[in-house]
SEROGU-434162 format. One record per residue (C-alpha): residue number from 1; x, y negated, z. Coordinates in steps of 0.001 Angstrom, whole numbers, m for minus. Last residue first. Layout:
{kevex NUM,{X,Y,Z}}
...
***
This chain:
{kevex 455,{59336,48363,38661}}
{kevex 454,{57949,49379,35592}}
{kevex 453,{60383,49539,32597}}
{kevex 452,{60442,47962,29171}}
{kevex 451,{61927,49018,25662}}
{kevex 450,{63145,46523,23269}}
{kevex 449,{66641,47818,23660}}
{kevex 448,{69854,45867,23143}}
{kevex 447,{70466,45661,27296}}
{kevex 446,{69759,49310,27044}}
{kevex 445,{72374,50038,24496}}
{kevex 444,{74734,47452,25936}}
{kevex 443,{74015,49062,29680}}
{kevex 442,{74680,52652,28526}}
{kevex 441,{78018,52316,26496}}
{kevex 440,{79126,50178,28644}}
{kevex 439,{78703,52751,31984}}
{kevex 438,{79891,55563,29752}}
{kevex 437,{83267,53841,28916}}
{kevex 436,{83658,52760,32830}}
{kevex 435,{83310,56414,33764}}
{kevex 434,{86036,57496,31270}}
{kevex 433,{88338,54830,32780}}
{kevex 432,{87449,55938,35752}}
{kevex 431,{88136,58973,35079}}
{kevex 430,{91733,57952,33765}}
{kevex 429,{92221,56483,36687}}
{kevex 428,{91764,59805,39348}}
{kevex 427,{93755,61746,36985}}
{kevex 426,{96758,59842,37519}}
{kevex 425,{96555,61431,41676}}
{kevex 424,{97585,65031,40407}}
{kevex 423,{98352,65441,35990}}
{kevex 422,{96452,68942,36223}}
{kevex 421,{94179,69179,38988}}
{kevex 420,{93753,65741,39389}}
{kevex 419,{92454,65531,35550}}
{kevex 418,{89842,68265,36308}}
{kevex 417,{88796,66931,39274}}
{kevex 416,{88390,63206,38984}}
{kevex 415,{86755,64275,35174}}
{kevex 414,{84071,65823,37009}}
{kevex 413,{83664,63283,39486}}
{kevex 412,{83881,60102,37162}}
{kevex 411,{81765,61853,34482}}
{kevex 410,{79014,62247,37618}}
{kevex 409,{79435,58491,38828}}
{kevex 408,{78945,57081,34884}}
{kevex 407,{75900,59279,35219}}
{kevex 406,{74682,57375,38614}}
{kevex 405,{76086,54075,36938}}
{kevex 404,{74538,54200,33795}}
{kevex 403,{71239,55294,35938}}
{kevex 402,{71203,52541,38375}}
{kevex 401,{71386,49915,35610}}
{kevex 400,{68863,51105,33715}}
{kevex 399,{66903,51060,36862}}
{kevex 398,{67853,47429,37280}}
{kevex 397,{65449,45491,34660}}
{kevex 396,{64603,42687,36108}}
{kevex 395,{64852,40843,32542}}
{kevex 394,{67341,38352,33779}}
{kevex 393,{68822,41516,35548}}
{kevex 392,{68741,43023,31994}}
{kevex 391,{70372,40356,29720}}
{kevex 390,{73422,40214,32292}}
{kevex 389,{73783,43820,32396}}
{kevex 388,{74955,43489,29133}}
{kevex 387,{78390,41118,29768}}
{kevex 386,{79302,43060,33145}}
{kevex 385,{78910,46554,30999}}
{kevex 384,{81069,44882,28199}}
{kevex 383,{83824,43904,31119}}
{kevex 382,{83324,47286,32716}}
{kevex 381,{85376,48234,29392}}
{kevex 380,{87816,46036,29502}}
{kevex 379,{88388,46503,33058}}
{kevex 378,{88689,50533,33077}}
{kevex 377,{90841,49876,29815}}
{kevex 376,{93461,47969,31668}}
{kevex 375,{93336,50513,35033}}
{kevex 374,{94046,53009,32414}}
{kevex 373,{97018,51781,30923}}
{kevex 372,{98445,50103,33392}}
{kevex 371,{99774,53210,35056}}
{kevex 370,{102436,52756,33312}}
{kevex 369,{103810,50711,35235}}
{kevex 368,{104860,52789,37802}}
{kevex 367,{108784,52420,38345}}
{kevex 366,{107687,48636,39226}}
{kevex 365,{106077,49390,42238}}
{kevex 364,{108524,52229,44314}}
{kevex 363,{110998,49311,43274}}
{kevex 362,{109746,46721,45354}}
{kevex 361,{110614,42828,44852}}
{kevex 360,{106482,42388,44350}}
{kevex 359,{106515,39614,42182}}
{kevex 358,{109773,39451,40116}}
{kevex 357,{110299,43543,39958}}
{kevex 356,{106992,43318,38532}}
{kevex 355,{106560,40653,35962}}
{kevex 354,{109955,41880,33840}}
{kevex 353,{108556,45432,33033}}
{kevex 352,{104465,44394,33653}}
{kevex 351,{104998,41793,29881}}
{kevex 350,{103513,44163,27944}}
{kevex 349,{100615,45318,29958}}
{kevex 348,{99956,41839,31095}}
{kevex 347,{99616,40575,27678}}
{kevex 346,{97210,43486,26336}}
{kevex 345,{95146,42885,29973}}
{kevex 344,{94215,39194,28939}}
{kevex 343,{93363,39739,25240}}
{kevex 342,{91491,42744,26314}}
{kevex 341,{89512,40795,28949}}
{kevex 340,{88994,37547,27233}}
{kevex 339,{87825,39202,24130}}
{kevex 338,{85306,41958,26116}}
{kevex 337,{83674,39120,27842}}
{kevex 336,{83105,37234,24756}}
{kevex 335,{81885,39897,22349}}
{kevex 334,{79507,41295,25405}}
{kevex 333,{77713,37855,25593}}
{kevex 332,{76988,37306,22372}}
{kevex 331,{75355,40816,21641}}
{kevex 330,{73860,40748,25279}}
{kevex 329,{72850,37020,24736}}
{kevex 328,{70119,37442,21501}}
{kevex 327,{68648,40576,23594}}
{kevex 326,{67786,38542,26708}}
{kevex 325,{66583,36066,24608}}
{kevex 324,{64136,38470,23226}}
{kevex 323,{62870,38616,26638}}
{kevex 322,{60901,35879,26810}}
{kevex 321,{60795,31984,26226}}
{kevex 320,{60526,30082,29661}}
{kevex 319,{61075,33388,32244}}
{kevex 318,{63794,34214,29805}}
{kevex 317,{65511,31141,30099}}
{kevex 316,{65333,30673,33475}}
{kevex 315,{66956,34209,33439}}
{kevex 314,{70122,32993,31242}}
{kevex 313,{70377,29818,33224}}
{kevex 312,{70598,32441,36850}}
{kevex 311,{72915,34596,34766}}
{kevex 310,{75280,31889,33139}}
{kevex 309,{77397,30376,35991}}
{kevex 308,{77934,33469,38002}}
{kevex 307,{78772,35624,34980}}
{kevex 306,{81092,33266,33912}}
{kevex 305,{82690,33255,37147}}
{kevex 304,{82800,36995,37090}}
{kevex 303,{84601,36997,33645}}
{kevex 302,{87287,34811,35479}}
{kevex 301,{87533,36807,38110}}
{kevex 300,{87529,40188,36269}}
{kevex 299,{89908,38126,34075}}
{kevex 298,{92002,37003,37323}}
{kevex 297,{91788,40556,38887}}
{kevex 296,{94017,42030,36435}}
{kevex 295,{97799,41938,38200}}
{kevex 294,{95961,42876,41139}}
{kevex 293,{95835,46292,39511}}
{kevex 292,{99613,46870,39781}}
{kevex 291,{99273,46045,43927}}
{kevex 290,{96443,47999,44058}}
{kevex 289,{98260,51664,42458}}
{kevex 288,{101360,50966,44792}}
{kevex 287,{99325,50409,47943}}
{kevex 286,{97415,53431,47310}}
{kevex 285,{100677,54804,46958}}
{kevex 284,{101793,54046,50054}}
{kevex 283,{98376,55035,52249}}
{kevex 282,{99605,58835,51086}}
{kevex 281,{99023,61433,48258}}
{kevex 280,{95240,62990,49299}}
{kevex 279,{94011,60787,51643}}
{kevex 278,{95477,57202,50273}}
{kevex 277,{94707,58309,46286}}
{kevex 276,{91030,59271,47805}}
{kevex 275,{91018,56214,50028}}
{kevex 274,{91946,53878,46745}}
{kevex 273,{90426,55500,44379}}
{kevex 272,{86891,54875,45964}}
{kevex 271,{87177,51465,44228}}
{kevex 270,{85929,52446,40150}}
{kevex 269,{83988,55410,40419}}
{kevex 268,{83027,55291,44264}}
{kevex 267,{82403,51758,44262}}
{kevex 266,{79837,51906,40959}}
{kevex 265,{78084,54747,42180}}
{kevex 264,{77342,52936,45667}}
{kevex 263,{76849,49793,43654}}
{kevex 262,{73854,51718,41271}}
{kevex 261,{72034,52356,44448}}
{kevex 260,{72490,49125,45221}}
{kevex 259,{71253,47887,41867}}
{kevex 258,{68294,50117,41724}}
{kevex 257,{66881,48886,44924}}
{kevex 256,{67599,45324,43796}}
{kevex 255,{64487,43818,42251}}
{kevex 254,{61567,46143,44096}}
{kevex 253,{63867,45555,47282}}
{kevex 252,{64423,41982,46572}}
{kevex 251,{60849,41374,46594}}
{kevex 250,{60256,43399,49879}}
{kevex 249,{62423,41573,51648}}
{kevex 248,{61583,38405,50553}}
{kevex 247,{58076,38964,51762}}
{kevex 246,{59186,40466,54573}}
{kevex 245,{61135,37033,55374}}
{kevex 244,{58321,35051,54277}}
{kevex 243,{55527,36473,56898}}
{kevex 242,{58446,36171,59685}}
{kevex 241,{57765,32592,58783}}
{kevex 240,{60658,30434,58741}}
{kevex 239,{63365,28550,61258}}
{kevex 238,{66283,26877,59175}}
{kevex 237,{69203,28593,59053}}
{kevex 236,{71318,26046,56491}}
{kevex 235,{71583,27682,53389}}
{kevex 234,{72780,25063,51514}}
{kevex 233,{72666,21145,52896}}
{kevex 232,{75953,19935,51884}}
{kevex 231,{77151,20551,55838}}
{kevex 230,{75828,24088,55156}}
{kevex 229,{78001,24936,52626}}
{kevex 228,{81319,23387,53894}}
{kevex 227,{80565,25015,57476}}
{kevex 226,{80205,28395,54988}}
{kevex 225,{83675,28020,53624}}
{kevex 224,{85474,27299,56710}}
{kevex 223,{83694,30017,58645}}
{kevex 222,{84952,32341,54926}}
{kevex 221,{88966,31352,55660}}
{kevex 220,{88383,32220,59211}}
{kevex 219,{86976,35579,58773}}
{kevex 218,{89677,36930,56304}}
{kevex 217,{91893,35249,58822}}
{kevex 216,{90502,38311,61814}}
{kevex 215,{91577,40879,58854}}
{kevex 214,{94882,39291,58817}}
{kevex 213,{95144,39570,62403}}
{kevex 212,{94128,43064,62354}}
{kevex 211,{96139,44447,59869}}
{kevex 210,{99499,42572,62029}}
{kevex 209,{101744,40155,60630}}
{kevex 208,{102492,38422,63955}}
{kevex 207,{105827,37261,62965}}
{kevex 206,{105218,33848,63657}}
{kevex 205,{106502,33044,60420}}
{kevex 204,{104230,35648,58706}}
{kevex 203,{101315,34671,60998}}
{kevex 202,{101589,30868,59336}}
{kevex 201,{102278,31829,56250}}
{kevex 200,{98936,33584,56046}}
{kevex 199,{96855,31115,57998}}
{kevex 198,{97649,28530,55121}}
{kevex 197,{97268,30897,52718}}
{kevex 196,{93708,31888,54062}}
{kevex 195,{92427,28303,55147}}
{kevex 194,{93735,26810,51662}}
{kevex 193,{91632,29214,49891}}
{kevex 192,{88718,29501,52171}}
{kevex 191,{88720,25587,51751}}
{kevex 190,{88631,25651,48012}}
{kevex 189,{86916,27711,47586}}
{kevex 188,{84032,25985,49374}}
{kevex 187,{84454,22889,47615}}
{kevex 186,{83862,24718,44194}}
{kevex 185,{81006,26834,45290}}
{kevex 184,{79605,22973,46645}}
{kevex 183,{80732,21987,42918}}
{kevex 182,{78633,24686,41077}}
{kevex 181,{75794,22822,42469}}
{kevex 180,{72796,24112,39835}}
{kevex 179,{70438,25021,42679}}
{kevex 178,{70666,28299,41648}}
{kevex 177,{74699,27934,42015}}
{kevex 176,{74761,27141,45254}}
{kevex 175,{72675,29665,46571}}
{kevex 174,{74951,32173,45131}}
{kevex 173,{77900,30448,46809}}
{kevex 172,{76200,30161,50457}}
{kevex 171,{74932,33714,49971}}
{kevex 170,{78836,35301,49629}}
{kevex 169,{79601,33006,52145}}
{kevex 168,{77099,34708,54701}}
{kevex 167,{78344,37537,54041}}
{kevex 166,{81400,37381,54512}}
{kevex 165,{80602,35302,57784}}
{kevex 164,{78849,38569,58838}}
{kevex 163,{81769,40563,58286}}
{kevex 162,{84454,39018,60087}}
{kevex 161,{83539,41169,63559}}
{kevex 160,{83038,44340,62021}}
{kevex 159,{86025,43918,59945}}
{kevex 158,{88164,43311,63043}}
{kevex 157,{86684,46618,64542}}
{kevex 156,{87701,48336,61205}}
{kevex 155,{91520,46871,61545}}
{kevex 154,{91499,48147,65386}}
{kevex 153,{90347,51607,64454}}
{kevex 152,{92262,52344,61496}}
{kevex 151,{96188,53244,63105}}
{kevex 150,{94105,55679,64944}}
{kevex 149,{93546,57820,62234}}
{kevex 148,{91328,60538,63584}}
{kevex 147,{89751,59745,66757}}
{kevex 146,{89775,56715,64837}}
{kevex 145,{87439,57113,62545}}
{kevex 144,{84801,57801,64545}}
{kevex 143,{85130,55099,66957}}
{kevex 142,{85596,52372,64092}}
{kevex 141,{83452,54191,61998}}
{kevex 140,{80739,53124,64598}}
{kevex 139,{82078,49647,64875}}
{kevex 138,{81693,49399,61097}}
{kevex 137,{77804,50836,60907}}
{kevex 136,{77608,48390,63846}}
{kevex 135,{78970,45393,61490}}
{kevex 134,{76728,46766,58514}}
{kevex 133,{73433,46518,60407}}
{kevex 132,{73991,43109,61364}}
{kevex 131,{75113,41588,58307}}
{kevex 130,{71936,43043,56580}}
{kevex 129,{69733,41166,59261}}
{kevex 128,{71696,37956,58598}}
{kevex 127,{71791,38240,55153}}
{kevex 126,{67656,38664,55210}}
{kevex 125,{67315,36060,57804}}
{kevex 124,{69214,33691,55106}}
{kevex 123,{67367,34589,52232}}
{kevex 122,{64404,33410,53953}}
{kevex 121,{65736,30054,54540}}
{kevex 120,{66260,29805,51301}}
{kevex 119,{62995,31181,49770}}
{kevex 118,{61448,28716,52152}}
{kevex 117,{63630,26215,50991}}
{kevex 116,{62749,27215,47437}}
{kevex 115,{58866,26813,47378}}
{kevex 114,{58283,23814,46071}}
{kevex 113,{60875,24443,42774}}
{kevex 112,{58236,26859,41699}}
{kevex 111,{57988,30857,41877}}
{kevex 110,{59600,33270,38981}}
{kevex 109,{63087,31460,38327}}
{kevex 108,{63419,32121,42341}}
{kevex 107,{63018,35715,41650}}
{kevex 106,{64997,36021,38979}}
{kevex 105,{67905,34275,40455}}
{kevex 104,{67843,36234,43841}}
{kevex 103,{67939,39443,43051}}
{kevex 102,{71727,39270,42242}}
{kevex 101,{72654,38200,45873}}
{kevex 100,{70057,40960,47671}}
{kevex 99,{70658,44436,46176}}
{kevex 98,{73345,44265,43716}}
{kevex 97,{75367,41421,46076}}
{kevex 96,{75010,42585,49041}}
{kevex 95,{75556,46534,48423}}
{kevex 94,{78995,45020,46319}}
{kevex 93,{80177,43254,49412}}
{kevex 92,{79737,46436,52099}}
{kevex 91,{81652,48233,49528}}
{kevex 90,{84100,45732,48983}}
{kevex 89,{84548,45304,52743}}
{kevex 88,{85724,49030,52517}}
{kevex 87,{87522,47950,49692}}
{kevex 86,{90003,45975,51682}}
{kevex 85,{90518,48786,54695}}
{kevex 84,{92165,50480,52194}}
{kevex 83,{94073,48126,50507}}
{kevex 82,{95217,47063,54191}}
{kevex 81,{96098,51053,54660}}
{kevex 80,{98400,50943,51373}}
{kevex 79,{99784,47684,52595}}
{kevex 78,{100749,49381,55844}}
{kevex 77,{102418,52385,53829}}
{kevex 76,{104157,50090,51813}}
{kevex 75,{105367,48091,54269}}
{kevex 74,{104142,44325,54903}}
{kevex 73,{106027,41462,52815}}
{kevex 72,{105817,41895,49341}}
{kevex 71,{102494,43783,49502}}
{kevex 70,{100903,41369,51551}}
{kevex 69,{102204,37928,49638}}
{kevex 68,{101273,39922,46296}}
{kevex 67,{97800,40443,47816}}
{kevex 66,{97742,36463,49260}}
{kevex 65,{98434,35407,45921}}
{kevex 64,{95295,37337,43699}}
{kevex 63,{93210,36604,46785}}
{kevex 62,{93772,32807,46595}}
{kevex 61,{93912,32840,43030}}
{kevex 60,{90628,34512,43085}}
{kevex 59,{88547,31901,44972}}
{kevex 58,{90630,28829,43083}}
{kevex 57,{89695,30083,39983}}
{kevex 56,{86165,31176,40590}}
{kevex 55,{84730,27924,42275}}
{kevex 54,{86951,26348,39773}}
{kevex 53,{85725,28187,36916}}
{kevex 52,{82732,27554,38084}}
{kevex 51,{83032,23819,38089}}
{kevex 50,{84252,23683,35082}}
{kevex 49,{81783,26218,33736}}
{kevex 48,{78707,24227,35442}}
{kevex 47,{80106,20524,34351}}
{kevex 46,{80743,21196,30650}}
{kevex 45,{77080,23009,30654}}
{kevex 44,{75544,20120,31630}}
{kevex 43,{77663,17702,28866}}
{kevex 42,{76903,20729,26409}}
{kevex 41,{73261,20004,26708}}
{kevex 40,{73412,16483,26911}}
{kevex 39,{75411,16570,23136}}
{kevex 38,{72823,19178,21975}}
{kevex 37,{70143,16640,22960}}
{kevex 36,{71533,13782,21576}}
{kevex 35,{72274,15271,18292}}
{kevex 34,{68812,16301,17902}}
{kevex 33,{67415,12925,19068}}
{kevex 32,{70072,11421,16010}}
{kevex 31,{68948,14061,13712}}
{kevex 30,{65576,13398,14002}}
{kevex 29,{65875,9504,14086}}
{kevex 28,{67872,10087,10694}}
{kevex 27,{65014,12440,9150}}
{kevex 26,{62244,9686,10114}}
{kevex 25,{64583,6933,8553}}
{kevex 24,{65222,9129,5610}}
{kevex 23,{61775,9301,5148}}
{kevex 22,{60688,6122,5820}}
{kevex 21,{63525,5056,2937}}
{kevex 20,{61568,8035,585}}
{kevex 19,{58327,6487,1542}}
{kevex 18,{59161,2807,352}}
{kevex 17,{61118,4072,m2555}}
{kevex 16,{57970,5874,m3840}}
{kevex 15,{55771,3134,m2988}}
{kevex 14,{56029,735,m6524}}
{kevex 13,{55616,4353,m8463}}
{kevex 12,{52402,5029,m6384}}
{kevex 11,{50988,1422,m6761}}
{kevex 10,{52122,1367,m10688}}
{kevex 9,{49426,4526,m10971}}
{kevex 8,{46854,2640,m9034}}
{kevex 7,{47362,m398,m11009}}
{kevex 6,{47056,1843,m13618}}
{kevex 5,{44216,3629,m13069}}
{kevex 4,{42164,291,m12654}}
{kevex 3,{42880,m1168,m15779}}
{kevex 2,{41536,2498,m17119}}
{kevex 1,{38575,2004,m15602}}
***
């Protein structure tokens, strides 16, 4: 017996080396697959940011150059009534994108990869029926309008006829990036880009700068971007059950009806300042106040391509894991977004003395820029709202969303009027700078919250 015990006994101590080499063998295999996967995982990623950024880049720069080509060139007062006619696309633009673009993500993360053409070529009938009630809502402001301004009229009627291939691109590009093809949004950037500066030169030297004819190349530079789309197979209108279009439908109205709601509060706090400034001080000085916010459109832009690149990953992850993802990103999200925008804005705000005489060669523009200061902090802080809201549409939670912006709305209009009354048309930005303060304040907490909400 006791022979036995210690052969047993010199067994174990013979072994102990053999298991400890196992299990550094085991433990190196582990770390190697670990490695490998983190490595693949930042090799995907590598090629969706650069790609967005790109898309993003290229898609901003364009608009970022062609505003500083319009202001330098056109008069004030017809740049003023450009800007103008500008974020009345915006308006039609943001209603798209809360209530139908956004929507999309979660809802496609929700069904299988079987049933995405469908979905597609659903989408599509759903732009196109959206697209067609906006453009007669714009030819009947057209007639409306101008039996009051008629300077508007033409410029509206050229929106109305550019505005379905707006939107159309604007569901080209999302579709692009749920199917992970950053690169097509690239592509078709691209094109729009060189289509719109291109065309943009050209009318300048032809001397046909008109609003209209540079409303009619807003349309141009978008056909060029959606022929791109659909030759790489995206959102191609394909013939579909009426059955799956009202299906659709009524999806992204239980997904998105807070949203656009929320983008009607959102436009009048943060774009409406434009026709209000235009009504109530003059079309030049609406010019004045866009052409010194252009100057911060690339972080929005950049933040925005961000934004396009992570939500629909961010909601495929929350459909595989849960919601306390959601959570994990707003804190991590909201510290980036707000970094690269107030890093971004500090510089421009110091350097706006020497940047503005050189870009827009009008003094009317440089003598204001100090009115930098609250179009600066309006970005930073819709930056932190952009970042949180991120968490909740992966979540489909949009009514939180619709009521930051409906009280964010009712700060902006009380603090509109008070301030206007007693500092006139600087008023109007510093509400919505106070607007865009209550906004993040209201999405981070939510976003942050472990609290749920029926649809």
């Amino acid at each position: 017996m006791a022979r036995r015990r210690a052969g047993v006994a010199g067994a174990a101590i013979v072994s102990q080396p053999a298991l400890l080499a196992i299990r550094a063998r085991l433990g190196s295999a582990s770390l190697r697959h670990h490695a490998g996967g983190v490595w693949r995982l930042a090799h995907r990623w590598k090629r969706r940011v650069l790609f967005a950024f790109i898309d993003q880049g290229v898609y901003s720069a364009a608009n970022f150059l062609l505003t500083i080509l319009y202001a330098a060139w056109l008069p004030l007062d017809d740049f003023g009534r450009y800007v103008v006619i500008w974020t009345v696309a915006l308006f039609i633009e943001a209603i798209q994108t809360s209530l139908i673009v956004d929507s999309l993500p979660a809802i496609v993360s929700r069904h299988t990869r079987t049933n995405r053409s469908r979905l597609d070529a659903s989408a599509f009938w759903v732009v196109a029926g959206y697209s067609g009630l906006t453009s007669a809502a714009l030819v009947a402001a057209a007639l409306v309008v101008g039996a009051w301004k008629p300077v508007y009229a033409g410029p509206l009627l050229a929106l109305a006829a550019v505005n379905p291939l707006q939107r159309l691109y604007l569901l080209c590009r999302r579709l692009a990036y749920i199917r992970d093809r950053q690169d097509i949004a690239a592509t078709m950037a691209a094109l729009y880009g060189t289509v719109s500066l291109g065309g943009a030169f050209a009318l300048a030297a032809a001397h046909a700068l008109t609003l209209p004819a540079i409303i009619l190349l807003w349309g141009l530079g978008t056909l060029a971007g959606v022929l791109a789309a659909m030759a790489l197979n995206v959102a191609r209108p394909r013939a579909t059950r009426w059955t799956n279009v009202y299906w659709l439908a009524a999806e992204i109205w239980h997904s998105g009806r807070w949203l656009s709601a929320a983008a009607i509060a959102a436009w009048i706090s943060n774009w409406a300042i434009f026709p209000l400034v235009a009504a109530t001080t003059g079309a030049g000085t609406a010019g004045i106040i866009r052409a010194l916010q252009n100057l911060l459109t690339p972080v929005v832009q950049f933040n925005a391509a961000l934004h396009l690149a992570i939500l629909p990953r961010v909601a495929d992850k929350v459909a595989e894991v849960g919601a306390h993802y959601g959570r994990r990103f707003a804190w991590r999200g909201t510290a980036i977004f707000s970094l690269i925008a107030g890093g971004y804005c500090a510089i421009i705000v110091a350097a706006a003395p020497a940047i503005l005489p050189a870009l827009y060669r009008k003094p009317e523009i440089a003598a204001a820029a100090h009115l930098l200061w609250p179009l600066a902090l309006a970005i930073v802080l819709d930056a932190i709202r952009q970042a949180s809201a991120i968490s909740l549409l992966a979540n489909r939670r949009t009514r939180v969303v619709f009521v930051a912006r409906a009280v964010s709305l009712a700060v902006f209009a009380a603090g509109a009027a008070v301030l206007h009354a007693l500092i006139g048309f600087e008023g109007i930005l510093w509400a919505t700078a106070a607007a865009s303060a209550t906004g993040a304040v209201i999405v981070l907490a939510s976003a942050l919250s472990t609290r749920t909400e029926t649809r």
